[in-house]
LORODO-216097 format. One record per residue: residue number from 1; residue in one letter; y, z, x of N, C-alpha, C, O in turn. Coordinates in nm, 4 decimals, always signed. Example, Ala and Ser with C-alpha at 12.3 -4.5 7.8 and 13.67 -1.06 7.14 Angstrom:
+-----+---------+----------+----------+----------+----------+----------+----------+----------+----------+----------+----------+----------+----------+
| num | residuo |  n.north |     n.up |   n.east | ca.north |    ca.up |  ca.east |  c.north |     c.up |   c.east |  o.north |     o.up |   o.east |
+-----+---------+----------+----------+----------+----------+----------+----------+----------+----------+----------+----------+----------+----------+
|   1 |       A |  -0.5690 |  +0.7800 |  +1.3190 |  -0.4500 |  +0.7800 |  +1.2300 |  -0.3300 |  +0.7800 |  +1.3200 |  -0.3319 |  +0.8465 |  +1.4236 |
|   2 |       S |  -0.2250 |  +0.7080 |  +1.2850 |  -0.1060 |  +0.7140 |  +1.3670 |  +0.0030 |  +0.7870 |  +1.2900 |  +0.1138 |  +0.8039 |  +1.3409 |
+-----+---------+----------+----------+----------+----------+----------+----------+----------+----------+----------+----------+----------+----------+
This chain:
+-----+---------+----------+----------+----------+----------+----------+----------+----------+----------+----------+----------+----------+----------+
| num | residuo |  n.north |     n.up |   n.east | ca.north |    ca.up |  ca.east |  c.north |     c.up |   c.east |  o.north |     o.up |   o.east |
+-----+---------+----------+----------+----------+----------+----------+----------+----------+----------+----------+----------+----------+----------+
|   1 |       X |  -3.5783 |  +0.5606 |  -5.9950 |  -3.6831 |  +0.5936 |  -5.8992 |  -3.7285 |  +0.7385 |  -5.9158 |  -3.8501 |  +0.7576 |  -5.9189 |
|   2 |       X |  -3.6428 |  +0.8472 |  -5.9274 |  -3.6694 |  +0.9458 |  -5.9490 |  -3.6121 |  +1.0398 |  -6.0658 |  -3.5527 |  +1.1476 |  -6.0651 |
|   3 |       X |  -3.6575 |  +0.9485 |  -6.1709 |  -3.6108 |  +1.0073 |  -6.3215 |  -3.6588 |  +1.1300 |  -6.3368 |  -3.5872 |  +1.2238 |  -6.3718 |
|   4 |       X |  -3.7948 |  +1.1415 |  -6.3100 |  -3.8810 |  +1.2569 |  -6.3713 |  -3.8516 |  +1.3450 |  -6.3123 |  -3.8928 |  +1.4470 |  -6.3675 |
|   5 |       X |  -3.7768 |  +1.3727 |  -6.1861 |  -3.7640 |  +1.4750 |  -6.0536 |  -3.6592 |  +1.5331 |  -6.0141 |  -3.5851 |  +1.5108 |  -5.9184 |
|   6 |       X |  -3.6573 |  +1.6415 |  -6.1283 |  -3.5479 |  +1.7389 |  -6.1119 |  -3.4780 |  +1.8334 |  -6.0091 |  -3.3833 |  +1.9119 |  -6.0116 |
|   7 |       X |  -3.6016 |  +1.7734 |  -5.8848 |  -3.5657 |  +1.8682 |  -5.7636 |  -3.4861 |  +1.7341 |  -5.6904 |  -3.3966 |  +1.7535 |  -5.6082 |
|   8 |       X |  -3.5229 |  +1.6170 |  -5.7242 |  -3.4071 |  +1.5090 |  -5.6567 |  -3.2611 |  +1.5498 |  -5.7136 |  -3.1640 |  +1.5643 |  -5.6393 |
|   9 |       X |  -3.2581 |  +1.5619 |  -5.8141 |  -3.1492 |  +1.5818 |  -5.8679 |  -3.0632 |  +1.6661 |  -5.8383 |  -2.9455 |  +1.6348 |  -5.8205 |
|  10 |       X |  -3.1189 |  +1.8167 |  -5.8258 |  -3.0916 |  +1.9596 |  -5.7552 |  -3.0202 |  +1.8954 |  -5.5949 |  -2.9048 |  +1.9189 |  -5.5592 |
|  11 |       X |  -3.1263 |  +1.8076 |  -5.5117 |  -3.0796 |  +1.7911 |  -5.3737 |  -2.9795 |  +1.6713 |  -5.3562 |  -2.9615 |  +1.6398 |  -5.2386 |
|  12 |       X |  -2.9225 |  +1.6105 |  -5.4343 |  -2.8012 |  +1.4789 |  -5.4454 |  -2.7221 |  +1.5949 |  -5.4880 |  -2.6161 |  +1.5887 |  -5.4258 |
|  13 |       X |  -2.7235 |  +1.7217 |  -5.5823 |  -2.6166 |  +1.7240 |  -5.6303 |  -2.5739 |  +1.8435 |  -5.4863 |  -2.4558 |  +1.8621 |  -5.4573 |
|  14 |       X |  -2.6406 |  +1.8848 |  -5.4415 |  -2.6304 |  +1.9751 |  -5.3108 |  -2.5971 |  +1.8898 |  -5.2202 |  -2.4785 |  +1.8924 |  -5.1873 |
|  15 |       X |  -2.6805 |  +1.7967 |  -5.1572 |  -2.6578 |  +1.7387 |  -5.0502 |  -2.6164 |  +1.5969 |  -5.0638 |  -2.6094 |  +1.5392 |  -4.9553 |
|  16 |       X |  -2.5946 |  +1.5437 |  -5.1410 |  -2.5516 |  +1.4566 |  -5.1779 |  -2.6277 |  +1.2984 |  -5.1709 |  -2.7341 |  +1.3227 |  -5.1139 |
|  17 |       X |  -2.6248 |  +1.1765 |  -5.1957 |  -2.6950 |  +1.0862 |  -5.1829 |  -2.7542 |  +1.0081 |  -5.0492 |  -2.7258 |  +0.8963 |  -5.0061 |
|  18 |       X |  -2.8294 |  +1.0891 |  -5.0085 |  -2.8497 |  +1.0450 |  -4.8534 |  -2.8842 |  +0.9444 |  -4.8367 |  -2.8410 |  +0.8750 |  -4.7447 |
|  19 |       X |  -3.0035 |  +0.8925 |  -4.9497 |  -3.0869 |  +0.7440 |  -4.9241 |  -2.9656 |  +0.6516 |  -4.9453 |  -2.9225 |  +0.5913 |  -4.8469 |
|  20 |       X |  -2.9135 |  +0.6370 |  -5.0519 |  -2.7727 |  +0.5756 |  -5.0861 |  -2.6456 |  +0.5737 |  -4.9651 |  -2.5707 |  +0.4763 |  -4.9569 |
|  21 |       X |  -2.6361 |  +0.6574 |  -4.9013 |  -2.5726 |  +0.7150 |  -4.7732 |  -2.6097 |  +0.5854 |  -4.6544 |  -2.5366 |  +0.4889 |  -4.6318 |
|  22 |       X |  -2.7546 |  +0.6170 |  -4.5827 |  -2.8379 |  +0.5473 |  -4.5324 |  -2.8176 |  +0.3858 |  -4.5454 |  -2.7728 |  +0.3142 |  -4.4559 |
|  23 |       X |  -2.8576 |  +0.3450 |  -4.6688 |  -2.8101 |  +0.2201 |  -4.7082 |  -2.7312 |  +0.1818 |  -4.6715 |  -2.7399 |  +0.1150 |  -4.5684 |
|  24 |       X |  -2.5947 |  +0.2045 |  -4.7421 |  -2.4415 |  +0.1819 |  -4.6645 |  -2.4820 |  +0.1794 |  -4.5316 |  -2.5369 |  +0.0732 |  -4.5024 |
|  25 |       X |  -2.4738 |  +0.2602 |  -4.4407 |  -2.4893 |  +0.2816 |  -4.3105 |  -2.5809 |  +0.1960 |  -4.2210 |  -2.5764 |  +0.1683 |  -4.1011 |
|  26 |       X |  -2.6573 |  +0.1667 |  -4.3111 |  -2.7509 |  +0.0111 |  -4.2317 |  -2.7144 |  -0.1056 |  -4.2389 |  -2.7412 |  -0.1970 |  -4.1609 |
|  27 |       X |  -2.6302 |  -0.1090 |  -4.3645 |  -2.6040 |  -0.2568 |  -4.4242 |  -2.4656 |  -0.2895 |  -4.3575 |  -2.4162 |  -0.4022 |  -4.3543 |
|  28 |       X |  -2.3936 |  -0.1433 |  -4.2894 |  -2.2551 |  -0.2022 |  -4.2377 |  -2.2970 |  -0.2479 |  -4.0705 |  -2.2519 |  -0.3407 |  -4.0034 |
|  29 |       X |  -2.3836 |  -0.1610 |  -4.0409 |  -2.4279 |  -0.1672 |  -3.9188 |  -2.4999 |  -0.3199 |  -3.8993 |  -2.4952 |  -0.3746 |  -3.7892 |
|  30 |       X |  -2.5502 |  -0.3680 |  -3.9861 |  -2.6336 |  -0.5149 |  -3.9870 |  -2.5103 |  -0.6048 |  -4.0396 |  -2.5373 |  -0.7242 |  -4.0528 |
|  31 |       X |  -2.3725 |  -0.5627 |  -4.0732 |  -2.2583 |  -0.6881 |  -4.0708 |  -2.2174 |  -0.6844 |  -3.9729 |  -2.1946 |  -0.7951 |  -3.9242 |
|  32 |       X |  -2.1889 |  -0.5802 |  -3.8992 |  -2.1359 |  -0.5273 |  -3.7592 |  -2.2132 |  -0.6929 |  -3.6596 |  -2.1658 |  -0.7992 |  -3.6196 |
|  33 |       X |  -2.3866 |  -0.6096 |  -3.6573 |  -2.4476 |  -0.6723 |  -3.5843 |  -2.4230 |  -0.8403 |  -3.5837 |  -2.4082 |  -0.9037 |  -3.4792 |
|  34 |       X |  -2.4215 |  -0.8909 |  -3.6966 |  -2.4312 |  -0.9970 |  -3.7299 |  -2.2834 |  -1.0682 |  -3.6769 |  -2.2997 |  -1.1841 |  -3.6390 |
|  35 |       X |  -2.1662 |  -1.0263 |  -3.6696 |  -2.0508 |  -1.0439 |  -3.5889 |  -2.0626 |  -1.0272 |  -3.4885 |  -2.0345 |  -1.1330 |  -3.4324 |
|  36 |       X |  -2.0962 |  -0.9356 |  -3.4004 |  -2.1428 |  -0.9479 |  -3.2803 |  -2.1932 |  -1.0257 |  -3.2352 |  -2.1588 |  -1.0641 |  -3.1234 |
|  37 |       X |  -2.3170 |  -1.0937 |  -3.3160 |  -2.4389 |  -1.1947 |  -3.2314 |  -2.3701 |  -1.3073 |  -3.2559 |  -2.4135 |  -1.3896 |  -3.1753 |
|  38 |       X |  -2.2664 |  -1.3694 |  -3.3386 |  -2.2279 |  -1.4610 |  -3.3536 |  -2.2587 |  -1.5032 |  -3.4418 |  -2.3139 |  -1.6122 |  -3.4266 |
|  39 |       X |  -2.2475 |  -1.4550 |  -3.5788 |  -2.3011 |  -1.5084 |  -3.7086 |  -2.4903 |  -1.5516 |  -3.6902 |  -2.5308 |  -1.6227 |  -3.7822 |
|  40 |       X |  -2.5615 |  -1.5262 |  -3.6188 |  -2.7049 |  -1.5593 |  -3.6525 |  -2.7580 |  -1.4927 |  -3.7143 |  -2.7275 |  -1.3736 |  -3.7088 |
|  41 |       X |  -2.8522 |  -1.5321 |  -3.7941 |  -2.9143 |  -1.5345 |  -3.9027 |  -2.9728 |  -1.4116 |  -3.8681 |  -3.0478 |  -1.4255 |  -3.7715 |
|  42 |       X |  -2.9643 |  -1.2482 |  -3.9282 |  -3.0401 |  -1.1973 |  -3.9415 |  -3.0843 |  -1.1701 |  -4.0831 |  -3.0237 |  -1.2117 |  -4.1818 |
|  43 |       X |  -3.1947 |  -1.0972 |  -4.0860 |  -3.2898 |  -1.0333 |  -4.1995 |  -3.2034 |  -0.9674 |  -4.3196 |  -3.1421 |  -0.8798 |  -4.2586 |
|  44 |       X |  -3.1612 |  -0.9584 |  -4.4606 |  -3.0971 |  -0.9102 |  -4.5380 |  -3.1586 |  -0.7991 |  -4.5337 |  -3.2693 |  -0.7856 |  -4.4815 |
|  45 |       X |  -3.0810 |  -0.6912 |  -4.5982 |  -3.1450 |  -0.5425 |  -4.6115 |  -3.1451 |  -0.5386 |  -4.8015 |  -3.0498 |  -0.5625 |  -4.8758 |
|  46 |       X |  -3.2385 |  -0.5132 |  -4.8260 |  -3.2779 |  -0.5019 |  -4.9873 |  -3.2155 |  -0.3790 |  -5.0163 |  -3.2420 |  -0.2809 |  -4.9469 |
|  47 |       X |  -3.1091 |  -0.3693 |  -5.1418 |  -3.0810 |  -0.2649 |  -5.2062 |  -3.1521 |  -0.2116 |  -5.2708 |  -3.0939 |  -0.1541 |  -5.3628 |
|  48 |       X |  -3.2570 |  -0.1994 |  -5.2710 |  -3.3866 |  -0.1627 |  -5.3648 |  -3.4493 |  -0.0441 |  -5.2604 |  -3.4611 |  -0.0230 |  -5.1397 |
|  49 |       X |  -3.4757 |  +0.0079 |  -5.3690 |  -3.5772 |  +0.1723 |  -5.2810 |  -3.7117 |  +0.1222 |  -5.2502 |  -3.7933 |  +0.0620 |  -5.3199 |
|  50 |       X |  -3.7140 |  +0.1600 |  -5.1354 |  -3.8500 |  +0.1118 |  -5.0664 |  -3.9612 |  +0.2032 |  -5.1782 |  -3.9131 |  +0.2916 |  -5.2490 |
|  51 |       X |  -4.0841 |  +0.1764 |  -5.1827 |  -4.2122 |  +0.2484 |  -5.2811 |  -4.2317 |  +0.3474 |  -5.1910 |  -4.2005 |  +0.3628 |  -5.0730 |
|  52 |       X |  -4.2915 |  +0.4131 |  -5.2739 |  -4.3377 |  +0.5809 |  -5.1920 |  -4.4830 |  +0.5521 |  -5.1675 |  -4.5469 |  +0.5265 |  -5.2696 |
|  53 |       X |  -4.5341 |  +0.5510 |  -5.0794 |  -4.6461 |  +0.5172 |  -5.0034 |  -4.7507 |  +0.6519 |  -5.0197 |  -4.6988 |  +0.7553 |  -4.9776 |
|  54 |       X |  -4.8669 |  +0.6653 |  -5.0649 |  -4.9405 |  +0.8024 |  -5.0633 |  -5.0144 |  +0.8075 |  -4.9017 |  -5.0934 |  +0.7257 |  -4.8546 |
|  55 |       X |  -4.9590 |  +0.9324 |  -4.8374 |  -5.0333 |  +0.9710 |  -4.7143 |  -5.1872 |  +0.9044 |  -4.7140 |  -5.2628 |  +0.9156 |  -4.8104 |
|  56 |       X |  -5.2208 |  +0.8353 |  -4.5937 |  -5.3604 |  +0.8448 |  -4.5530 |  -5.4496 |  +0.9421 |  -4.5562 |  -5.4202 |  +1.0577 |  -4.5866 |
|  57 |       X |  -5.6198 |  +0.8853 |  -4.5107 |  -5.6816 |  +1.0412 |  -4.5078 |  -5.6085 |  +1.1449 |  -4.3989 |  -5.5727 |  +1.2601 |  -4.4236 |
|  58 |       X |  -5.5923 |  +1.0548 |  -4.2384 |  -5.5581 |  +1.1173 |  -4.1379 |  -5.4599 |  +1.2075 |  -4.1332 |  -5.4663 |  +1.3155 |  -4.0745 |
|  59 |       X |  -5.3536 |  +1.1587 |  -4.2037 |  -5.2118 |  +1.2652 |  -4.2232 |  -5.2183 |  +1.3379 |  -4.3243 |  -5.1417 |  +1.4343 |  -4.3246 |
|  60 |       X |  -5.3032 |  +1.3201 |  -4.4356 |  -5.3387 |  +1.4182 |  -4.4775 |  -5.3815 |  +1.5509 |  -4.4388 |  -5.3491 |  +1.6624 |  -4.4797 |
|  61 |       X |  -5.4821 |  +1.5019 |  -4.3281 |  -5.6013 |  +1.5819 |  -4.2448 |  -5.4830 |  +1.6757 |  -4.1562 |  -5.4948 |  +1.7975 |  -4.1436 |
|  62 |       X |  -5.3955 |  +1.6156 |  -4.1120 |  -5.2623 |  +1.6096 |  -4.0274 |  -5.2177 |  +1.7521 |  -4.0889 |  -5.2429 |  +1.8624 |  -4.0403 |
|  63 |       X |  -5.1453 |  +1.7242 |  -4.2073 |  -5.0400 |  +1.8389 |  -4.3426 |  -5.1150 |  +1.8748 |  -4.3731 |  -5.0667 |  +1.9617 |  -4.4457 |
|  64 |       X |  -5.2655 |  +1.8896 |  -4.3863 |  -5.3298 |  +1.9820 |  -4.4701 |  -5.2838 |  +1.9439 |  -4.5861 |  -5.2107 |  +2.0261 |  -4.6414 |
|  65 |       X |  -5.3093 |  +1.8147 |  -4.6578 |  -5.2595 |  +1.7768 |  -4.7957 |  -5.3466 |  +1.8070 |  -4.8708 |  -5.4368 |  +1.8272 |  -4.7894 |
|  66 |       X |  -5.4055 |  +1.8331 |  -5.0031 |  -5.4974 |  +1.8382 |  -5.1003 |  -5.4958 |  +1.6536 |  -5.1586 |  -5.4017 |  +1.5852 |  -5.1987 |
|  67 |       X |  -5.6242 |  +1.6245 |  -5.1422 |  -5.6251 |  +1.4727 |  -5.2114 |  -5.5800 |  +1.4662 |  -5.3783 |  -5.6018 |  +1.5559 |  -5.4597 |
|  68 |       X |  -5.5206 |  +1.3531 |  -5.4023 |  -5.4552 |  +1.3392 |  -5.5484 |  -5.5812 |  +1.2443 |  -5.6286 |  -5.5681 |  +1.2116 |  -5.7466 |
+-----+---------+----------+----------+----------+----------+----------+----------+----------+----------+----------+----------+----------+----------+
């Protein structure tokens, strides 16, 4: 996901794998849940990195982004 991006790299090796972190932390929390409710069927959580979405005009307008 972020081959080209040496500042990802810089901040995992500092702060370590947060999105990866996160994951775990949802996926135990959604076995948790799922024992709790009584085994019903919830929603799987995809190990896959969600896509990086490019800001709208508005939040652009928002951050003061420069359009790409």
């Amino acid at each position: 996901m972020f081959q080209d991006a040496p500042i990802y790299h810089q901040l995992v090796a500092e702060r370590g794998d947060v999105p990866a972190r996160v994951r775990d932390a949802a996926t135990s929390i959604l076995r948790e849940l799922d024992h709790v409710m009584g085994g019903m069927s919830l929603p799987a959580l995809s190990t896959s990195p969600l896509p990086m979405r490019q800001p709208d005009a508005s939040a652009r307008a928002a951050l003061q982004l420069p359009r790409s």
